[in-house]
N, C-alpha and C positions, 0 to 999 in steps of 0.2 A: 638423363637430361633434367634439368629444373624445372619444379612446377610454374617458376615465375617467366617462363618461355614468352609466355602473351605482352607478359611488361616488358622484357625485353627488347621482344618487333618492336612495342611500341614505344620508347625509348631511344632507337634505333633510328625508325621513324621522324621522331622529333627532331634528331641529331640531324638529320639527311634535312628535313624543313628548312632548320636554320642556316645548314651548309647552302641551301638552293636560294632562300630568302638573303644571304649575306654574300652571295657571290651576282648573284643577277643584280643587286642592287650597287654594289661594288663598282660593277662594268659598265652597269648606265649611267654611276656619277662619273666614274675615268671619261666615258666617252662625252657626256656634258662637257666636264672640265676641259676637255680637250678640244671641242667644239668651240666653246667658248674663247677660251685661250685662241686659238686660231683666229675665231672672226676677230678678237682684238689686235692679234701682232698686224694682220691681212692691212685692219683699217689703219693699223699704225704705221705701216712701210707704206702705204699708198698715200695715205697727207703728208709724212715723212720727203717723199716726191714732190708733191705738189707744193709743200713750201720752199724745198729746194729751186721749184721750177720757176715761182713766184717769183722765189727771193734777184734770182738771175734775169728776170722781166724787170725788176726795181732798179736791178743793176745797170742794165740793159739801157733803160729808159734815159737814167741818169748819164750814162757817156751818151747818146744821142744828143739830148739835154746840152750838152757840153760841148760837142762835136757843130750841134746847131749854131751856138754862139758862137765860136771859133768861125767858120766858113761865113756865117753870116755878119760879122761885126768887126774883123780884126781881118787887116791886110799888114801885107812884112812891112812896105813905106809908113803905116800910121800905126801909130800908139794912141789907142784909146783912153781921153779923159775919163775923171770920178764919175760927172755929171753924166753919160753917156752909161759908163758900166752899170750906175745906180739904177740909170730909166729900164736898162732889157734886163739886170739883174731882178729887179722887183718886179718886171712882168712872167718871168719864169718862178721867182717864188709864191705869183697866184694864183695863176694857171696850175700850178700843182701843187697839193694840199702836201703830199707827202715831204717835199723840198723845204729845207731849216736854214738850210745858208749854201751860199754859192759866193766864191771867194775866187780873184785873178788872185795868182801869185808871179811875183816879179821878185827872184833869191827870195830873203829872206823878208822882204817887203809883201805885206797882201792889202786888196781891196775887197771889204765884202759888205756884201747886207745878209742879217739876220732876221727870220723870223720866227717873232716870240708875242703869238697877240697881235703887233702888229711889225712893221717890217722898219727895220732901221739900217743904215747903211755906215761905213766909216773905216779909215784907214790906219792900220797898224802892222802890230809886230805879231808874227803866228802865235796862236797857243793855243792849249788844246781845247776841247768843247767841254762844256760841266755835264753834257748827259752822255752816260754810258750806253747806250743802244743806240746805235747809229751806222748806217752804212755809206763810207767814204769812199768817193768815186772821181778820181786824178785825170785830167786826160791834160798832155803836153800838148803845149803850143809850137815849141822850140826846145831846145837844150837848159833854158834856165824858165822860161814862162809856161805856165798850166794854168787852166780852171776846175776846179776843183767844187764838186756839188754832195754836200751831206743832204741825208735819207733819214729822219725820222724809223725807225724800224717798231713804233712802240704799237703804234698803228695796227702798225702788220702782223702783229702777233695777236693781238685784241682781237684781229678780224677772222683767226682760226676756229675754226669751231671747236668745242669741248661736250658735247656729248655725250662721247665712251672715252673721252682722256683728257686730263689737265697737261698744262706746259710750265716747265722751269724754264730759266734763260739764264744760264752760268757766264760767267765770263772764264778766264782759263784757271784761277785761283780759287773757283768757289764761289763767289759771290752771286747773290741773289739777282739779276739784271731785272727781271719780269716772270710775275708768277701768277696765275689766274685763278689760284685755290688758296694760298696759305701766307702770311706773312710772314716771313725769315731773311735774316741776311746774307747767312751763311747757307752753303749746301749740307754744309756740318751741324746747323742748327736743326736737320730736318731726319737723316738719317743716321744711322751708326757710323761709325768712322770709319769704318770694315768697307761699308757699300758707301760709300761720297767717294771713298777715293777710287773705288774703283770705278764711278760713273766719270770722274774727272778724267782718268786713264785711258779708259775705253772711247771707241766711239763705231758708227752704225752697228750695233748691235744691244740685242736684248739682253739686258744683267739679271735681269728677274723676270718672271712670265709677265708681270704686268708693270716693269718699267725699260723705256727703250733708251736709246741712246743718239743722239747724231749728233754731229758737227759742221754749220757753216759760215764761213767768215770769221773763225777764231773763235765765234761763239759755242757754248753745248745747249743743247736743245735735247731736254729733259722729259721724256711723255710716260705720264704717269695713269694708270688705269682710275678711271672717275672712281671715284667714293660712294655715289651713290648707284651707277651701274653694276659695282661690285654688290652692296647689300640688295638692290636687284636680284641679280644674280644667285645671289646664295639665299636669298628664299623661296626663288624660281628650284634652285636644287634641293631646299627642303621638303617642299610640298613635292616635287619629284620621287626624293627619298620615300616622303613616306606612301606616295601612289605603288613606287613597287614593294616596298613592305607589303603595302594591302593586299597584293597582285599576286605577288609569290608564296604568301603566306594560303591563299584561298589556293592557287594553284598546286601548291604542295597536301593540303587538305583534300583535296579532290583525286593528286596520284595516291596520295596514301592511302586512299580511302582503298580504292580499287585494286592496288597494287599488295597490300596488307591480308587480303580475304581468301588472295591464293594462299600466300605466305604461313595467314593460321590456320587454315585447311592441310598446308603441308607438313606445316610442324606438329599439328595434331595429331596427323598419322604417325607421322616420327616420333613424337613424342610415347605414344601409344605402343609402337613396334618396342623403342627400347626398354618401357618397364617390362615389357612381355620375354623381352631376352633379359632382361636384370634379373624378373624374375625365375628367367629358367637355367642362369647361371646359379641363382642362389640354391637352385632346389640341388642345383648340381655338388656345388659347393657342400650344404649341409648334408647330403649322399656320402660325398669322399669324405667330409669330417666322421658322417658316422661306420665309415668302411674301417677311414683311420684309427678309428677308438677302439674298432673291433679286434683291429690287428696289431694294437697296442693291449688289447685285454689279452690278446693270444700268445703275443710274446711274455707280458706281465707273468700266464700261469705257467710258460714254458721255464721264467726265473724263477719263482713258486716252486717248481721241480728242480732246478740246480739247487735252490736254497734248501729245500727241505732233504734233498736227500742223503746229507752227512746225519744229520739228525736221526731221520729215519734208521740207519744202517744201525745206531747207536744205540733206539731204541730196543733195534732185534737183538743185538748183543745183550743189552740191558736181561731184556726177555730170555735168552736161550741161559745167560749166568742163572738167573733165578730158577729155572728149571733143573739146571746140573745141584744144583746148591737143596732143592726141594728133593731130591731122589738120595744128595748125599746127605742127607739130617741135616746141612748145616743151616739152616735158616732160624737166624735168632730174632730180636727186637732190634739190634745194631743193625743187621744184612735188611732187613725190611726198611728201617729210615734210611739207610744210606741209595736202597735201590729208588725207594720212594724219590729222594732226592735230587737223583740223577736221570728219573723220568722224568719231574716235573722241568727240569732243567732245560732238557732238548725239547718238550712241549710249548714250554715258554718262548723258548728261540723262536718254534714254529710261528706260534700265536703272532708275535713281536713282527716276524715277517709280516705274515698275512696284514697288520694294523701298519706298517710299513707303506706296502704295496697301496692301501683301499687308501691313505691320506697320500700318498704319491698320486693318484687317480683320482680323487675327489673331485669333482666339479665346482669352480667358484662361482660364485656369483656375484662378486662385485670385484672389480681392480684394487690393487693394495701394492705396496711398495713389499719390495725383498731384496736380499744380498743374490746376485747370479751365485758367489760360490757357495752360498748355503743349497740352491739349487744342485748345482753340480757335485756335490759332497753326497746331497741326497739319493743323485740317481746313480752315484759311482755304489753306494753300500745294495741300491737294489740288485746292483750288476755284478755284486762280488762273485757268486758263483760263475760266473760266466767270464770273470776277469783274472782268475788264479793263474795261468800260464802267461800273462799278458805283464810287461813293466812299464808302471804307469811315471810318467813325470811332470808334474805341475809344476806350474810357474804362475803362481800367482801374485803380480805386482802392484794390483789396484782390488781398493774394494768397494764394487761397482755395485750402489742401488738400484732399479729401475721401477717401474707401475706397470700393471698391466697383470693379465690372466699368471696366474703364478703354476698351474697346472701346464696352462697350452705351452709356456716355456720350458716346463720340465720333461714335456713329450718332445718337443725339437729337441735337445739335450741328448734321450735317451733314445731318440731315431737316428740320431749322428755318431752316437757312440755305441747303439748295437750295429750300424752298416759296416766300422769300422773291424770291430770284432768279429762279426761273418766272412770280411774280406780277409783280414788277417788267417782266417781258419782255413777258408776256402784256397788258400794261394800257399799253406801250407806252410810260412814265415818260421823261423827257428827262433830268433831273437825276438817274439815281438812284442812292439813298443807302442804307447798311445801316449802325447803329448797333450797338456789344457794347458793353455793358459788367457791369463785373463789380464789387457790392459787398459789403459785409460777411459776409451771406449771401444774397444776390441777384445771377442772371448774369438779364439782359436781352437781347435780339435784337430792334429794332425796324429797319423800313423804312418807304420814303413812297411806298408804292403804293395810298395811301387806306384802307384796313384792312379787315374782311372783313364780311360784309354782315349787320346783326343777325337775317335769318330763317335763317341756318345757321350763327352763331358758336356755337350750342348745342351742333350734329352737328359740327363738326369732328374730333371727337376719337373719334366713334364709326367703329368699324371696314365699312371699305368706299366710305365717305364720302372722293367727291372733285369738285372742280369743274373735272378736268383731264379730257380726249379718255380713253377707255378705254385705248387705247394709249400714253398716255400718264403714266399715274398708276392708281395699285391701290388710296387710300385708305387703306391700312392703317400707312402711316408716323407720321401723329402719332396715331392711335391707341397703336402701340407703343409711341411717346416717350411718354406719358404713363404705361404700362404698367410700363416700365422706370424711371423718373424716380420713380412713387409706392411700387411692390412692392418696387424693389432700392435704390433710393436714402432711402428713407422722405423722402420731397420731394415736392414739389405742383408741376404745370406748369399754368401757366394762359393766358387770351388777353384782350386788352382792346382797342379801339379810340384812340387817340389822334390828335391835329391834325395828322400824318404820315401815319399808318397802321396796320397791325398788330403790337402789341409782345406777343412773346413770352415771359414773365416764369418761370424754373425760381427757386422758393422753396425754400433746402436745409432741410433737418428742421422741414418741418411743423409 
């Protein structure tokens, strides 16, 4: 485990703060937002009504209005003169403030009075009124006769409360009719083109959270969320914001606080437990590395004895000539240099091994780049005596540098290619054979001693594990090789069976 465990928690900790600090605050603006939204649509469909309910009271009023004079003033026998419509015309245009004109129509003929300031009356030909907000309210007399009473509407929208919302007053084209916030003509002067036509389009309903929509009497009625209850609003949500910032942040201080103490109490021990097994792996580790060296010095003098003993044999011959040669006189200055020559010869060889063997086995002490097959060259001439009955066939394709212990490589080499050779022996092989080769980044070692049997191809590699006589093998060999091949080489050694036998495959970087 790392020693930086404590910044970690705490780290961790911070991360979980701002997780708890950004999501609590999150949900209390959603639910604002949402609150708020609400009491605005609430207040907006409810005036929404109310001017609807209004507007059909005005309506209302105005056919009574109309219905009065009828019943009170006009019989089928009499047609009422100007003089007479004028008198009850201008008493109902002052009686009621909202009333503009009240007009008989006779076809195409009307009588009416206007008021504008003050009340004027007179008879002509229809046309239509110069102000656009008005509600026209028809009622028939007969088949050709009506009185007809316009409604001021400008009034009535002035007298809406604005609050929590402004009012547009569209006619159906867009046009600005009456606006209590903004000066525009157009509905297009005000929004995107995008949203005008779709408030034009629409109607009771909300286009946006804070704009609605309705339509009465061919008008659109436009309610738009006040401007300044919005920045209300959203400072009302800032100082919110930042109350639960403060809130969550103290309350995340306070679980961490408490919650963090078990945390480094437990990681403490954890931490503690695992240098204590780290370290009693390693002691383990350095144990089988030096079991492994030992049983690599053992094999080493076991090839010491293959190598030296042609030498040896040569030397006694050497020996026994010189003696047949000392009993026959023949011993001259020629028979002495030549013997001499031929001792120092297989001495040499000796020597050569031995200087062979101790820089094969040397210990490094720093990394350094090398050729794998200078490696492999090296530990095939250690193994010559051990390799005479054996037909070796290389194939090497690449010439693969790597870094790293140039010793601890050359003991997995020569633990993979003396297993080979012991199996080869052990299984009795007539023909046999050991393959190397070495590619791009793959060195291979196969042999054809059948390959290794699949209820222990698993355990090969675990330590201790052997299928040789105790005296004969300690198991811990390609355990190591794999040890050193994966920790120092960042490399993979693995094993397979093949139509030969067992190939040995070192995979460089993993």
């Amino acid at each position: 485990m790392k020693e930086n465990y404590r910044a970690n928690i705490t780290l961790a900790f911070i991360f979980f703060a701002l997780f708890i600090i950004v999501t609590i605050t999150s949900i209390v603006m959603f639910y604002w937002t949402k609150i708020s939204t609400d009491n605005f649509h609430n207040r907006v469909l409810n005036e929404s009504e109310n001017i609807l309910y209004e507007f059909k009271q005005k309506e209302k009023i105005a056919k009574n209005s109309a219905l009065g004079i009828i019943h009170g003033s006009f019989k089928e026998s009499l047609y009422p003169n100007e003089e007479f419509l004028a008198v009850i015309f201008k008493t109902f245009l002052l009686t009621n403030k909202d009333f503009i004109k009240i007009s008989y129509i006779n076809g195409k003929k009307e009588f009416f009075c206007n008021k504008d300031g003050f009340i004027e009356c007179q008879k002509g030909e229809l046309h239509p009124l110069k102000s656009d907000l008005y509600l026209n309210t028809d009622v028939k007399i007969d088949e050709n006769k009506s009185i007809n009473i316009t409604t001021n509407l400008e009034s009535f929208f002035k007298s809406i409360p604005n609050e929590a919302f402004n009012i547009l007053v569209l006619n159906k084209n867009g046009k600005v009719l009456y606006s209590n916030f903004i000066k525009a003509k157009s509905i297009f002067d005000i929004f995107t083109h995008q949203l005008a036509q779709k408030i034009l389009d629409e109607k009771d309903k909300f286009i946006t959270n804070d704009i609605y929509v309705n339509q009465i009497n061919g008008y659109k009625i436009v309610f738009v969320q006040n401007i300044k209850l919005l920045k209300q609003q959203k400072n009302i949500a800032k100082k919110l914001a930042i109350s639960m910032f403060v809130l969550s942040f103290v309350l995340s201080v306070i679980f961490g606080y408490f919650f963090s103490k078990p945390l480094y109490h437990f990681y403490d021990t954890l931490n503690r437990k695992v240098k204590e097994e780290v370290e009693k792996n390693r002691e383990k580790e350095q144990m089988l590395m030096h079991q492994s060296k030992l049983a690599a010095l053992g094999e080493m003098l076991g090839n010491i004895a293959h190598q030296w003993r042609h030498p040896i044999t040569r030397l006694s011959l050497l020996i026994q000539n010189f003696e047949m040669a000392y009993k026959m006189g023949k011993i001259d200055d020629k028979f002495v240099n030549k013997f001499k020559n031929q001792a120092f010869e297989q001495i040499n060889y000796m020597s050569d091994t031995i200087d062979d063997f101790t820089n094969f086995f040397k210990k490094d002490k720093e990394k350094q780049k090398f050729f794998v097959r200078d490696v492999i060259e090296d530990a095939l001439k250690l193994l010559e005596g051990r390799l005479k009955n054996i037909e070796l066939i290389k194939e090497y394709e690449a010439r693969i540098e790597i870094i790293g212990y140039k010793t601890e490589f050359s003991q997995v080499i020569l633990n993979i290619l003396n297993n080979a050779i012991d199996v080869l022996n052990e299984r009795d092989i007539k023909n046999k054979k050991i393959w190397i080769r070495i590619k791009k980044n793959l060195i291979e070692i196969e042999d054809n001693a059948g390959g290794v049997p699949e209820e222990i191809k698993e355990k090969i590699f675990e330590p201790y594990f052997t299928t040789k006589f105790q005296s004969q093998g300690t198991g811990i060999g390609l355990y190591m090789s794999k040890i050193i091949i994966t920790k120092h080489f960042n490399s993979k050694l693995e094993v397979q069976n093949t139509q030969n036998g067992a190939l040995f495959r070192i995979i460089l970087g993993k």
